[in-house]
N, C-alpha and C positions, 0 to 999 in steps of 0.2 A: 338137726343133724346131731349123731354121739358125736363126743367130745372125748378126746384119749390125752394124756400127757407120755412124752416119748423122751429119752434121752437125743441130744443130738446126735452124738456118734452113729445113730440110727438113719440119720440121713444120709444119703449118698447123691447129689444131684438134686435130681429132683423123683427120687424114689425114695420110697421110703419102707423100711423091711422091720416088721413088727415082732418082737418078742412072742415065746409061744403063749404068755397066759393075755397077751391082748389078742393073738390071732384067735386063740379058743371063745375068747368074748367078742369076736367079731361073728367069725363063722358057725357058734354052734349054738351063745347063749343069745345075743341079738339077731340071727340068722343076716345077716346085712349078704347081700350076693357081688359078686362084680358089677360095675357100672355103679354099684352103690355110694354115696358122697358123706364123707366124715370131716369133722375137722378135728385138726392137730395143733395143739400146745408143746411151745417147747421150752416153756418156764422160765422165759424171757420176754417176754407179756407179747411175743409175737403168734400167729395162728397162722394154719394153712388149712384152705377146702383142698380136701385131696377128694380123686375118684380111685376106689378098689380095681387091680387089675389081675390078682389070684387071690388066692383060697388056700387055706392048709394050714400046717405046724407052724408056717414062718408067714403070715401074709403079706402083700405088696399092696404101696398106693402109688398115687401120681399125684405132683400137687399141682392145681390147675389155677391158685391162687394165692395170694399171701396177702395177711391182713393185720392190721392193727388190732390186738386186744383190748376188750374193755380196761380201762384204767384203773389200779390200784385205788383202795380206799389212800388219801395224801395222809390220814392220822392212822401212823401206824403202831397197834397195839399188839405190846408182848404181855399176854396174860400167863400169869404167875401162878399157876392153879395146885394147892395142894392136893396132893395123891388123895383120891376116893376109889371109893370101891371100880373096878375094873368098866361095869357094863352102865354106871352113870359116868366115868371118865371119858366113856368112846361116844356117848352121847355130848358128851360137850365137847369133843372135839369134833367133831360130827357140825354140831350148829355154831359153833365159833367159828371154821371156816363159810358155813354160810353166809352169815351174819358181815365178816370181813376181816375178824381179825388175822394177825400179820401172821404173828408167833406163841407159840406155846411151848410154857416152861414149865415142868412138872416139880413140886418143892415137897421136898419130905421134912413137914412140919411135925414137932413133939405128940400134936392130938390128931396126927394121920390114922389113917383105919387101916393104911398099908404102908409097908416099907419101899423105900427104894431100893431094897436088895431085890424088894421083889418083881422088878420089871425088867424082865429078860429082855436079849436082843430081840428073842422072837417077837415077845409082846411089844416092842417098839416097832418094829416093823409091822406088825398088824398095824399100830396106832397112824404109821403112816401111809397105809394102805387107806388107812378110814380115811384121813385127812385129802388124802390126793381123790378117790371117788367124789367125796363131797364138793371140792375143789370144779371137778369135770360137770356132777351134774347141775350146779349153782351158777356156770359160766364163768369163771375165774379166770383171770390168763395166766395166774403166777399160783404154786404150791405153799401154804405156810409151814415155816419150817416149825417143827418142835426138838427143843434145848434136851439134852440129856437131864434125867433127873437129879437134884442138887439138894442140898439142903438148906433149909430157912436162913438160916447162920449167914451162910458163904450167899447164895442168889441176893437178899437183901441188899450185900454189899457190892454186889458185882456191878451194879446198872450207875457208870456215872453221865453226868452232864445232859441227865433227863428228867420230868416228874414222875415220881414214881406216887404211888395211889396207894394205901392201905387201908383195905373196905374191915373198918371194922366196927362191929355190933353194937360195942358200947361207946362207939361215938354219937356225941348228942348237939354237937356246937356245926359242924360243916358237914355239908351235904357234898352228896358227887356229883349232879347235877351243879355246885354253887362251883366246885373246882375247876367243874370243865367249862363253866365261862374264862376264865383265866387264860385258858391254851386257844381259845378260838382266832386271835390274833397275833399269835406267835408264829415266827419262822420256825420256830421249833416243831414239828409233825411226830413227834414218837413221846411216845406215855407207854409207863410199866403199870401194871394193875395188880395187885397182889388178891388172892382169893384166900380166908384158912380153912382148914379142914372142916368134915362135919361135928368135930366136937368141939370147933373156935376153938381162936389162937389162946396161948396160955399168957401170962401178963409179960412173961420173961423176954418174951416174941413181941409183943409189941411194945414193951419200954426199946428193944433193940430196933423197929422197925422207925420209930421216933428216932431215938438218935444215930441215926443212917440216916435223918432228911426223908423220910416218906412221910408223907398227908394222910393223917390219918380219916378217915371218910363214914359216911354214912349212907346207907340205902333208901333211911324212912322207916319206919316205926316198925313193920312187919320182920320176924325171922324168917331170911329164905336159905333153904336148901342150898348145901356150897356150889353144885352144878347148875343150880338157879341162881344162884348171883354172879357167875361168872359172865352169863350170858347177857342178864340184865343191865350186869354193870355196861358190859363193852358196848351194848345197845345204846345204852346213854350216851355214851363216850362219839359214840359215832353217829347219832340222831344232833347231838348237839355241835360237831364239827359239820354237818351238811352233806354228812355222807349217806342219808338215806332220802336225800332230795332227786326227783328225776334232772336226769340230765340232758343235753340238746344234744 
C-alpha cells in the first residue's frame, strides 16, 4: 500500500481530507480508485489503513485501522553535513533518510562550494519535500527533521551533553568504527556526526572542532566524496548500534 504523511489537523474523526498535491498523487499520478487502501502517517510513529471514499481536488479516506509504526532507529543521528553542491545534497538527504538518520543539519563550512545565503526558503522546502517522499517510500513512521543552515563556528558549539564525531581525513590514530564501540552501551542514544565540505575542513575548523570536545575520526585510508561519507559514516554508526539487524 502508498504511504502519505498527513498533518493531523487533517483528521476529523475518522475521515480524513487530503490536501490538493496528495489528492493529485492519489487520483491522477498513482491512479488509486475508491475502495482503494493506503496507509497514513501522522509523524507520530502512528499509521492508519484507510479505505479511499472520493476522488477529486480534496480527496477522502476512511480509516478502518490504526497501527503501530515501525520503530525509530534508538541511536539517533544528527548529521552535520557541509553545504555541497545542490543535486549531491538532495541525494544525501534522499538516502540518510533511508538509511535512518534522525536529523539533518546543513553547515556553511569556510571550503563550502556554496553559501548559506544560498538556500532559499524554496530550496528548503524542496529539501523537505525530498526527505518526507523518501521517508514514505522507505516505510518510516516519523519525518527527519532538517536544522536551518548554520555555520561551522556556531553548530560545533551548539550540540551539548552528547558525542559529537568529527570525520576528519587527516586523522590517523581513531577510527569511527573504534568510537562507535564506546556508545553501544550507553543510555545515551544521540551522536552528532560532522561531514566537511568537498574541499575538507581548513585547520582553523578543526583546531575549533577539538576544542569544542568533538572526536576527531577516521574513515580508513580511502578519500570519499563528502556526500559519500556522510552516508557511509551514519551506516557505521547504525550497523554497529544494531540498527540494521532484522527484528521479531
Amino acid at each position: 500500500m502508498h504511504r502519505f504523511f498527513i498533518l493531523t489537523d487533517s483528521m476529523k474523526g475518522e475521515i480524513i481530507t487530503f490536501d490538493n498535491a496528495i489528492s493529485h498523487q492519489i487520483g491522477h499520478v498513482l491512479r488509486l480508485r475508491e475502495g482503494g487502501r493506503i496507509i497514513i502517517c501522522d509523524n507520530t510513529g502512528t499509521e492508519y489503513v484507510c479505505e479511499i471514499i472520493s476522488l477529486g481536488e480534496n480527496c477522502t479516506a476512511r480509516i478502518t485501522e490504526k497501527l503501530k509504526g515501525l520503530p525509530e532507529p534508538s541511536l539517533k543521528i544528527t548529521l552535520c553535513q557541509s553545504l555541497i553542491k545542490s543535486d549531491k545534497m538532495e541525494w544525501l538527504l534522499q538516502k540518510g533518510t533511508e538509511i535512518g538518520v534522525s536529523a539533518f543539519a546543513p553547515v556553511n563550512a569556510s571550503r563550502t562550494a556554496v553559501s548559506a545565503k544560498e538556500v532559499s526558503a524554496n530550496k528548503m522546502e524542496r529539501w523537505k519535500r525530498i526527505v518526507q517522499e523518501a521517508a514514505e517510500q522507505c516505510g518510516r513512521s516519523r519525518i527527519p527533521e532538517i536544522l536551518p543552515p548554520a555555520k561551522f563556528k556556531d553548530a560545533i558549539k551548539s550540540f551539548k551533553d552528547v558525542p559529537v564525531f568529527f570525520i576528519n581525513e587527516n586523522e590517523n590514530q581513531i577510527s569511527l568504527k573504534k568510537a562507535a564501540d564506546s556508545i553501544k552501551n550507553q543510555s545515551q542514544k544521540d551522536v552528532v556526526l560532522f561531514i566537511g565540505p568537498e574541499g575538507g575542513w581548513d585547520q582553523s575548523e578543526v583546531a575549533l572542532a577539538e576544542s569544542a570536545g568533538a572526536r576527531s575520526l577516521s574513515l580508513g585510508r580511502r578519500i570519499l566524496r563528502a556526500e559519500t561519507a556522510g552516508i557511509v559514516a551514519s551506516t557505521i554508526l547504525l550497523y554497529e548500534a544494531g540498527e540494521l539487524e532484522l527484528r521479531g
